[in-house]
C-alpha positions in Angstrom: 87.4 113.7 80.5 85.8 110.8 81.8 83.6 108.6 79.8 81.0 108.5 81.7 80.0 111.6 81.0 79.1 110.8 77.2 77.5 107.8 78.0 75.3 110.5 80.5 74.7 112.8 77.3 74.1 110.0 75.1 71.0 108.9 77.4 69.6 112.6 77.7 69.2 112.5 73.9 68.3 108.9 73.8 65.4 109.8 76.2 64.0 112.3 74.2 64.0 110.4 71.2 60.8 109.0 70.1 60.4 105.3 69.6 62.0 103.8 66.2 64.4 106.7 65.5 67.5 107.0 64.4 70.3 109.9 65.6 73.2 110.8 63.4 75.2 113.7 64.1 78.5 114.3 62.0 81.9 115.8 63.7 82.4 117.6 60.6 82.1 121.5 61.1 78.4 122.4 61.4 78.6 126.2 60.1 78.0 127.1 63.4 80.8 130.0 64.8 82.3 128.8 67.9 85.4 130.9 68.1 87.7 128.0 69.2 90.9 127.6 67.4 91.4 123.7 68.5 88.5 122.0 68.9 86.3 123.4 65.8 84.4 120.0 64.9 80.6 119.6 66.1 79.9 120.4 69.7 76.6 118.3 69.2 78.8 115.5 68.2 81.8 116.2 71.0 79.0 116.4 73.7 78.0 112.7 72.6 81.2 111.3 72.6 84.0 113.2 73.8 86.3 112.3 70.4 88.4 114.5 68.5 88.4 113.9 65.0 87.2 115.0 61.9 85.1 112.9 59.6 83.9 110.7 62.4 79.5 110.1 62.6 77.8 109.2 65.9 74.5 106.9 65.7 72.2 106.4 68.2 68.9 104.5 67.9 66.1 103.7 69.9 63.8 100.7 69.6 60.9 100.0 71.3 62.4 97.6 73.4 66.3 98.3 73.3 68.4 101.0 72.4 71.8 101.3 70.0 75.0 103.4 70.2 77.3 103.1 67.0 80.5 105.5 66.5 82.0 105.3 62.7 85.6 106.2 63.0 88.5 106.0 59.9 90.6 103.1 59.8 94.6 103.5 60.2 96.1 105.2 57.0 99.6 105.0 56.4 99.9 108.0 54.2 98.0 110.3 56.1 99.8 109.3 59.6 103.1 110.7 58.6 101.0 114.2 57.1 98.7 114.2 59.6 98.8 112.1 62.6 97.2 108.7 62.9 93.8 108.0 64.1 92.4 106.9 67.2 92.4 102.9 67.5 89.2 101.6 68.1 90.2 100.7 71.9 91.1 104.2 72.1 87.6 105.6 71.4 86.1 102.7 73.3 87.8 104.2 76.0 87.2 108.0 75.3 83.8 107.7 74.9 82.0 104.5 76.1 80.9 103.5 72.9 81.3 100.0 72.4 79.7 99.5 69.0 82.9 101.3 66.6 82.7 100.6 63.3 84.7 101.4 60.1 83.3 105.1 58.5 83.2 103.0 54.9 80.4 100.8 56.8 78.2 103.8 57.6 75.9 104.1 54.6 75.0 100.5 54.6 74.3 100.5 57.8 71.7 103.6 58.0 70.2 102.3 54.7 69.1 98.5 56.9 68.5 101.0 59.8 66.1 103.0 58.0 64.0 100.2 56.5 63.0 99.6 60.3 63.3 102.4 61.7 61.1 105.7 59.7 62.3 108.9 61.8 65.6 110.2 61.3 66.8 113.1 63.5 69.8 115.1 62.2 71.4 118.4 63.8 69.9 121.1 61.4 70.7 124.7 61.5 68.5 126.8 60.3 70.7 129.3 57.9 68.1 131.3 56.8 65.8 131.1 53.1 68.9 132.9 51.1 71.5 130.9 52.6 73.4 128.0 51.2 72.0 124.7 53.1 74.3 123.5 55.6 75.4 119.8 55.2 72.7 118.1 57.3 70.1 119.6 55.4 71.5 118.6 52.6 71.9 115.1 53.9 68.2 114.9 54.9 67.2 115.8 51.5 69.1 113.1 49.6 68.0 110.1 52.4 64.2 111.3 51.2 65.0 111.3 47.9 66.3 107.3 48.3 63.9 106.8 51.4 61.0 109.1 50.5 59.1 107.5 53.9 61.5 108.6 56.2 60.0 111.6 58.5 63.2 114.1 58.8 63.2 115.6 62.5 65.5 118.6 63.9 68.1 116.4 66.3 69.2 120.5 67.5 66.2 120.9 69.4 67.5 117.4 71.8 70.6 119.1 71.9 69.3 122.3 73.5 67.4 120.4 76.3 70.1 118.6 77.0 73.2 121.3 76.8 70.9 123.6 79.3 71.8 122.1 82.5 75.4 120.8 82.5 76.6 117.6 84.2 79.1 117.4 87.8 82.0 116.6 85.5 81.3 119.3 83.0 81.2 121.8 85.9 85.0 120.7 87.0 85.9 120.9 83.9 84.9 124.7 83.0 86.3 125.7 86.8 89.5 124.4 85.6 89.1 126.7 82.4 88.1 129.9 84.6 91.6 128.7 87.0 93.6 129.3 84.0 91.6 132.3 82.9 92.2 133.5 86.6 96.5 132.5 85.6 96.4 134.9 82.2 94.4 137.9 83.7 97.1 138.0 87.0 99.8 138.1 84.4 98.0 141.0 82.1 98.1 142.7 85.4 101.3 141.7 86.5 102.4 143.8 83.3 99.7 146.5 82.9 101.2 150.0 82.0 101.4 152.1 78.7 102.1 149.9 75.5 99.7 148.7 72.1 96.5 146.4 73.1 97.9 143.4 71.5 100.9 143.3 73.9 98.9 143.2 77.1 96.7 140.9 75.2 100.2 138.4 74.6 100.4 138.2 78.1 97.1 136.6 78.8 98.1 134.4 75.9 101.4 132.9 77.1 99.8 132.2 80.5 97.0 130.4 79.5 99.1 127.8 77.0 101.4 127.6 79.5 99.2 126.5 81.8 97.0 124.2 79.2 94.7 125.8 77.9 93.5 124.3 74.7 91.8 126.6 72.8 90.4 130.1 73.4 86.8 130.8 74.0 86.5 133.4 71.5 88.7 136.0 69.7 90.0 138.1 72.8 88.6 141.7 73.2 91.5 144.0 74.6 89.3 147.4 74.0 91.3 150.7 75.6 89.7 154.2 76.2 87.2 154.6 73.7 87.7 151.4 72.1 85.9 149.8 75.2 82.6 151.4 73.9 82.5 149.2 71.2 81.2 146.0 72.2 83.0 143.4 70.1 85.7 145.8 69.6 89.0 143.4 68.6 91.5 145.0 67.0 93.6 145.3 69.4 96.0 147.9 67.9 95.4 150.7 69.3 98.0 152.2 72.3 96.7 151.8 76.0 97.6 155.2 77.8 98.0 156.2 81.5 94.5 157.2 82.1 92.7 155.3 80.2 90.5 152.2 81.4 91.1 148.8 79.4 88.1 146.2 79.1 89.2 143.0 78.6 87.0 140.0 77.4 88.5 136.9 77.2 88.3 133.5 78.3 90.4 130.2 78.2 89.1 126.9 76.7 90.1 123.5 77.8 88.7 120.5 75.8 85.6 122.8 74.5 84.7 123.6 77.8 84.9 127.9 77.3 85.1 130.2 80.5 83.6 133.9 80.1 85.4 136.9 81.5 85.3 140.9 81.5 87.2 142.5 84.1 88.5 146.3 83.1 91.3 147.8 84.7 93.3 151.1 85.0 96.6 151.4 82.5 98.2 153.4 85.2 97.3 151.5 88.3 94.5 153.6 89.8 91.7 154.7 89.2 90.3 158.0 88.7 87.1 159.0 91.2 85.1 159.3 88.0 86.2 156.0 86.9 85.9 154.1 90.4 82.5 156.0 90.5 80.9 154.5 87.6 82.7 151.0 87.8 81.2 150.2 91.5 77.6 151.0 89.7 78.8 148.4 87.5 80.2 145.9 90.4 77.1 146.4 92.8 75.0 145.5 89.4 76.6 142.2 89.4 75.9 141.3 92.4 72.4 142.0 92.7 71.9 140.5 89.4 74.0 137.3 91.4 71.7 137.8 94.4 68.6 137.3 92.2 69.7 133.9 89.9 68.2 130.8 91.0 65.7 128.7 89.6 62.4 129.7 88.2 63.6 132.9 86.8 64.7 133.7 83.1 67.5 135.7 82.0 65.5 138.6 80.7 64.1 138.8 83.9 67.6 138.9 85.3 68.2 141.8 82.9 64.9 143.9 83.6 66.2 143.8 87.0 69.6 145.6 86.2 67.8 147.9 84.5 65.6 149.1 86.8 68.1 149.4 89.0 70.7 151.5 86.3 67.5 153.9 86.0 67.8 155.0 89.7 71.6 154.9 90.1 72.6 156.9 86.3 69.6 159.2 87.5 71.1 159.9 91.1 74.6 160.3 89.1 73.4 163.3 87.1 74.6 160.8 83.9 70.2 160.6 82.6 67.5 163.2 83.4 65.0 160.8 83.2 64.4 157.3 84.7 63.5 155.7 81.2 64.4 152.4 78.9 65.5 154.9 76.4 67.5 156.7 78.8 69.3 153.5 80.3 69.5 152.3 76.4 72.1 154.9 76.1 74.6 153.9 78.3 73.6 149.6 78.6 73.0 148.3 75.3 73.5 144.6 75.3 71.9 141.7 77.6 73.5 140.6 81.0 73.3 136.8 81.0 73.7 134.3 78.3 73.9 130.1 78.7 78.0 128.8 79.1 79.3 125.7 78.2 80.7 123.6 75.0 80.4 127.0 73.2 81.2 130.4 74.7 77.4 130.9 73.6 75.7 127.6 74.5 73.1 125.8 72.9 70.3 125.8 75.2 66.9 126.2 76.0 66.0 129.8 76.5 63.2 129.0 79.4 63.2 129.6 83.1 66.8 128.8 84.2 67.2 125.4 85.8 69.7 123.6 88.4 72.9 123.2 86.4 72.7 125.7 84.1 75.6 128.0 83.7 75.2 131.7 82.6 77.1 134.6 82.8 76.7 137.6 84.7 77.9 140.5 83.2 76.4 144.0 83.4 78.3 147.0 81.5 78.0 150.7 81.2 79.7 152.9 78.5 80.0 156.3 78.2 81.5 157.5 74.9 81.9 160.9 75.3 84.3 160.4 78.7 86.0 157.5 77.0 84.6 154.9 79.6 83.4 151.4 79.2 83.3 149.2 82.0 82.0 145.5 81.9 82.7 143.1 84.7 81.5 139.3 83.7 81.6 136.4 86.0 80.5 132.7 85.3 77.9 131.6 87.3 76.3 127.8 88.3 72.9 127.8 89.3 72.0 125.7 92.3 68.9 123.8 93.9 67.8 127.5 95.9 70.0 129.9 94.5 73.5 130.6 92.5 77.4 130.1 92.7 80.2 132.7 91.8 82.6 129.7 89.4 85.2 132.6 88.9 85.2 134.3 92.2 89.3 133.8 92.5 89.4 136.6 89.8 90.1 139.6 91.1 87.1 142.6 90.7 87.5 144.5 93.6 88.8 148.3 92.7 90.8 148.6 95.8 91.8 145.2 95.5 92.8 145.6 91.9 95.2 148.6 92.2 96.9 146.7 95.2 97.7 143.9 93.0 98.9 145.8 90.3 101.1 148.1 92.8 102.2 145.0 94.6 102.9 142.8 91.2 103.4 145.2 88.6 107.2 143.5 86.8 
């Protein structure tokens, strides 16, 4: 990653900001789930600075004149480099990040305490966890500084972060099309093996791929969901034995340095597809493209989803599958959204307004029919673009002819 894309994020928060604040964001974990086995510090704090360590605090603060960026970092510590690996160098994170004010972690409260007899608004990245739930760190941060700086006015640094994470920057957009390219590697090599064997062993086979071609992290626990299992939305067990005749749904998606691709694609154990099967996955398939056809600027994603399902209503209706063309009737068979923001998370933090140039959002209609042991989701990552959309995964195989020519063509 380059560093001139934090120094990009840092001045998206920095113009937000109001005048004499103050910005601290910690890389510690931020009880927020993000489903990544590597990189599990602060995405708020990783999106300012690109830096991979624990412990570390980013400052930023804006004058009404001129404007600061600090990074505290820990110093070299001989014990903990033979347990654990040394730290970055300060010419290290200088060049990482941009950041050319990097100062000692031991320096930080001294140097908020001056800060905050100038400056009177701190902004901090809260989560809300609820009246019953233990406060999360930043909370309980903001309550001590009041307790010692009881004039300091305590705002909700998230909210900048959602602006800013909605639309995603030109090197943030290569970056997650190399994640969906190694996606694209694991899900050729799932296919490469498909046939009749336990969940977990097809699942192996995207998971070898993807490290071997450097991946980073995962996206989110990997959902390998067989025959009725596939019904279950966030179904990941993965224990259960995948039979000839049966469909498989796969969710997955690889990471690389936080950036998380987004995938469903669902494919026949045996090869093929039965005409009942082929029937209801091309409902699916011509669902994702219209939703596709429809993204662009201006319009929201539960605008997005209205449109699927209007158009489910007419094509389960003219399949015999609901007698009547109703929400209820649709609610059977389509029970979750069809487009959620991508990004540092798998989930991104974002602003849930009319979608804007740069966002990316998934596209990912489903259908699910218990009682004939079918679920069928096909997701796709999706940029949206001055006038309309682009397909970021559109190497990955959807077609249903095209998918049982691969597998007869590849199958090991």
């Amino acid at each position: 990653m380059k560093s001139e894309l934090f120094c990009f994020n840092r001045k998206k928060l920095l113009d937000q900001m109001e005048e004499n604040s103050i910005l601290v964001v910690f890389s510690r974990e931020n009880n927020i789930e993000t489903h990544n086995v590597r990189f599990d510090i602060n995405r708020n704090y990783f999106y300012l600075c690109g830096v991979v360590e624990y412990n570390n605090i980013v400052m930023l603060v804006k004058g009404k004149e001129k404007t600061n960026e600090i990074i505290f970092i820990n110093p070299y510590d001989e014990y903990k480099a033979k347990w654990v690996g040394a730290p970055l160098s300060k010419e290290e994170v200088n060049k990482i990040s941009g950041i050319k004010d990097i100062r000692y972690i031991q320096s930080f409260n001294e140097c908020l305490a001056n800060t905050l007899q100038v400056y009177n608004k701190l902004y901090l990245d809260i989560v809300d966890n609820g009246e019953n739930e233990p406060l999360s760190y930043e909370a309980f941060f903001a309550n001590k500084i009041v307790e010692r700086f009881p004039f300091t006015q305590i705002k909700n640094g998230r909210i900048l972060f959602q602006h800013a994470r909605t639309t995603k920057h030109e090197l943030e957009i290569e970056e997650f099309k190399k994640a969906v390219e190694i996606t694209n590697k694991g899900i050729k090599n799932i296919l490469s093996h498909i046939g009749e064997m336990y969940e977990y062993e097809l699942e192996s086979y995207f998971d070898q791929a993807i490290k071997a071609n450097g991946a980073t992290g995962y996206s989110f626990p990997t959902i390998a969901a067989s025959g009725a299992n596939s019904c279950c939305l966030h179904y990941s067990n993965n224990d259960s034995f995948a039979k000839n005749g049966d469909l498989i749904l796969f969710d997955l998606g690889a990471s690389l340095n936080c950036y998380s691709s987004d995938i469903s694609r669902t494919f026949p154990i045996s090869g093929k597809f039965s005409e009942r099967q082929k029937q209801i996955y091309n409902i699916v398939l011509n669902g994702q493209k219209l939703v596709f056809n429809n993204a662009k600027p201006g319009i929201t994603t539960k605008e997005l989803n209205q449109i699927l399902r209007n158009y489910f209503k007419e094509e389960l209706y003219n399949i015999g599958l609901i007698k009547e063309k109703t929400e209820e009737e649709v609610s059977k068979y389509y029970y979750h959204g069809v487009s959620h923001h991508i990004g540092i998370d798998c989930h991104d933090l974002c602003d849930y307004t009319p979608l804007k140039p740069g966002s990316i959002i998934s596209n990912e209609p489903g259908l699910y029919i218990k009682e004939e042991n079918i679920g069928i989701r096909i997701e796709d990552d999706v940029l949206i673009t001055l006038d309309g959309a682009e397909w970021l995964s559109p190497q990955i195989i959807k077609e249903a002819d095209d998918i049982e020519r691969f597998i007869k063509e590849n199958r090991k």
